[in-house]
N, C-alpha and C positions, 0 to 999 in steps of 0.2 A: 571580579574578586574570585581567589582559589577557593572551592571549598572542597572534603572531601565525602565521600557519596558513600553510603552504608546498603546493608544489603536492601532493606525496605525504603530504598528510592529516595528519602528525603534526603534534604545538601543538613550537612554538621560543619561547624567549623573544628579545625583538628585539636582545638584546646577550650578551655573555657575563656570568659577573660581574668577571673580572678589567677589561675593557672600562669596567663601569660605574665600578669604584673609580677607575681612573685618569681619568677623564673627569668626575671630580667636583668643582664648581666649587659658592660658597657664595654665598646672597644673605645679608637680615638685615631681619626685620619688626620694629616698634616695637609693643611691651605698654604704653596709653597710659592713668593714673591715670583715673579719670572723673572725680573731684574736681578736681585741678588741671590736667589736660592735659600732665602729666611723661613722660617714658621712663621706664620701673622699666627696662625691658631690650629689649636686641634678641633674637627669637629668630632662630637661626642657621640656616638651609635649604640643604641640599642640592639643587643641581641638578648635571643630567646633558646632558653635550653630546646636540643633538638632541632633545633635550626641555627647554630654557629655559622656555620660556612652556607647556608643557604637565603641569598638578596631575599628572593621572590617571598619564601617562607616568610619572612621577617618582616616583609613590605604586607603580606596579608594579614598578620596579627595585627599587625597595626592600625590597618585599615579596619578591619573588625574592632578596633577598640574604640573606633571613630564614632563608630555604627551604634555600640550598645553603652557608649556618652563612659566609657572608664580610660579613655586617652587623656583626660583632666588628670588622673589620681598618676598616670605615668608621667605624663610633663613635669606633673609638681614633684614626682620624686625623683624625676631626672637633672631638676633643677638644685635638691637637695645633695645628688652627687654630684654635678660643678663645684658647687658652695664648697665642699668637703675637699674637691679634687685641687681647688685652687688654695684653697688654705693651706694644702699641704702642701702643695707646689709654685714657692710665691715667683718662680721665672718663666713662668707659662702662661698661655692663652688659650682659652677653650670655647669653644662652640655649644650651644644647648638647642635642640630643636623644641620645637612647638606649634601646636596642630593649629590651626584655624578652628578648628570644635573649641578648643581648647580662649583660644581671643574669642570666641565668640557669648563666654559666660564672665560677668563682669565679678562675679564671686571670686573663680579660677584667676581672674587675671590679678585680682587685687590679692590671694594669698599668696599669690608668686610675686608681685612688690614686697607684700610685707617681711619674708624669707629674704627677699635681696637687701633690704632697707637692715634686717641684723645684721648681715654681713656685709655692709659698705665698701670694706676697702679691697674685696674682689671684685667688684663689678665694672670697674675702667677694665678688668684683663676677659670681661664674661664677651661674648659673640651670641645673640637672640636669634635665631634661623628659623625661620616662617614658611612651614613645609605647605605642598603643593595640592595635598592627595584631599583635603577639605576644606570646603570653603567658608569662608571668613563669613556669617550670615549678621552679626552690627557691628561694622565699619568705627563707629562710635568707642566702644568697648576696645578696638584694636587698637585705634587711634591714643586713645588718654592712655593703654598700656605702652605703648612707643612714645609716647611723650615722659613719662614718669622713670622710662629706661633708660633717657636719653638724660633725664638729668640726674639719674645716677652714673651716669659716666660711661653707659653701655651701648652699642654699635647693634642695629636692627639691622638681617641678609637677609636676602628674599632668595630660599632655593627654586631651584627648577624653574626659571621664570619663562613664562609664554607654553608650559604645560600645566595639564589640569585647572585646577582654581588659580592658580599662579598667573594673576593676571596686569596687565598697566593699571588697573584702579587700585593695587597692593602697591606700586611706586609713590603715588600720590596722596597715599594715606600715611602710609609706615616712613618713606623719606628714607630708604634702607643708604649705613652706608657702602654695601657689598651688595650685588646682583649676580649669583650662579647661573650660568648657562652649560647646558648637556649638551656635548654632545655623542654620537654614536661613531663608536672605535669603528677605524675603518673605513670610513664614508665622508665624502666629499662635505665641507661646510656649503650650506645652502646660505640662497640669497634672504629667506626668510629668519634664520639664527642670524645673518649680520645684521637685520632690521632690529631683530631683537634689543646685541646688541649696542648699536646707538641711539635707543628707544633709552636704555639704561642708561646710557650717557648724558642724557638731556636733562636726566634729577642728580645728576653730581656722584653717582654711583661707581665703585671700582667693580672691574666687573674681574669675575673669578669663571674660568672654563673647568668644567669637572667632565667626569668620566673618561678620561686619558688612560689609556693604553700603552700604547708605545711612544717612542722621539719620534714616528709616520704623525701620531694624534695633535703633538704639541707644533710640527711645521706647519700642519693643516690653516689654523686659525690666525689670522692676521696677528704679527705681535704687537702693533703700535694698537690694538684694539684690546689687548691682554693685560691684566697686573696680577694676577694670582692665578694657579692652577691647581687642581688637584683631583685625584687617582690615583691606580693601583701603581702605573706607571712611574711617578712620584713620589708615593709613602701608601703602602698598603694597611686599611686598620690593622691594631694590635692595640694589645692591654698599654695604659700607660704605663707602666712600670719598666716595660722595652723602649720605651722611645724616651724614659731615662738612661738607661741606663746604655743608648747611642747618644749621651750626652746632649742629645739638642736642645739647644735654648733657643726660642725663638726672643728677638727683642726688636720687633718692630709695633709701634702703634698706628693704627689707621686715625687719623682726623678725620673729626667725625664730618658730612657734609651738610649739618644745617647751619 
């Protein structure tokens, strides 16, 4: 983790976290079929004033938020911008991430049902994304949350699967039905991401290639092993308000795999 270094030697981190929660403003990248060129969904990204255009920056607030247990009070109010984002926009599909900190307090997970349970008839178009950078510590707690999403009509993705905490025991718990795999622009697909994978194929998962680049990033990866992509190469974040007003409507639904 970045932090930055003051003159008297000890590591700061470059914000507080009350700092970072209020200063958090949301883009929206598009998950784009390989088969027909569709939205299945935007997912929804948090950025931090001061670090807009900066990944790493953003990845370490976060990670810092992980740390000092205030990534619960973000998820839940990232959850309450889908709510909002989808109300407004009833021809869209949106992605919401969520920490493993975050599943791992059954308080946390049960006010994030009961916010989805007001707003029912969003939650068939909502995407739960199961980020990577912390681990899920009771299985339990995750579990009856991906069960309770599931019968609200909503689709659990396992990002960055086979990095960090992002492990095969998150397949067999969560039952996701979308499985993200990274890979790095430029570089040959190893035999290790194909294991990956059809590791993901074995729990009925559609599996999604992110980090694309270029048309070099999307020949790379086997297509008969492909149903969704997504990167810069394909739809770069932006404000939802731009990716109305390129009229996309996505209108595909994934069935779910249990």
């Amino acid at each position: 983790m970045a932090y930055q270094t003051k003159t008297d030697g000890e590591k700061h981190f470059p914000i507080t976290s009350a700092d970072g929660i209020n200063a958090v403003s949301y883009v929206y990248q598009p998950v784009i079929c390989a088969a027909t060129q569709e939205t299945l969904y935007f997912e929804q990204l948090a950025r931090f004033a001061g670090a807009d255009d900066d990944q790493r920056r953003t990845q370490t607030i976060i990670e810092w938020l992980e740390v000092t247990g205030d990534i619960i009070a973000l998820d839940i109010h990232s959850f309450d911008v889908a709510i909002v984002a989808l109300l407004e926009n009833r021809d869209i599909n949106i992605g919401v991430n969520i920490s493993g900190a975050t599943l791992s307090k059954k308080d946390a997970c049960a006010e994030i049902v009961a916010r989805l349970k007001e707003a029912a008839e969003i939650c068939p178009r909502l995407y739960v994304e199961v980020t990577e950078t912390h681990a899920i510590s009771n299985m339990l707690y995750a579990a009856e949350f991906a069960s309770a999403l599931e019968g609200l009509g909503m689709q659990m993705v396992v990002d960055d699967f086979g990095e960090g905490n992002s492990t095969a025991l998150y397949l067999s718990v969560l039952y996701p039905a979308l499985v993200k795999l990274r890979i790095k622009s430029g570089q040959a697909v190893t035999a290790e991401l194909l294991e990956k994978a059809a590791l993901a194929r074995t729990y009925g998962a559609a599996l999604v290639v992110e980090g694309l680049e270029s048309q070099a990033d999307i020949l790379r990866f086997p297509k008969t092993m492909v149903d969704f992509y997504q990167g810069h190469h394909v739809g770069r974040p932006a404000g939802l308000h731009q990716w109305r007003l390129r009229k996309s409507r996505p209108a595909l639904r994934l069935v779910s795999n249990a």
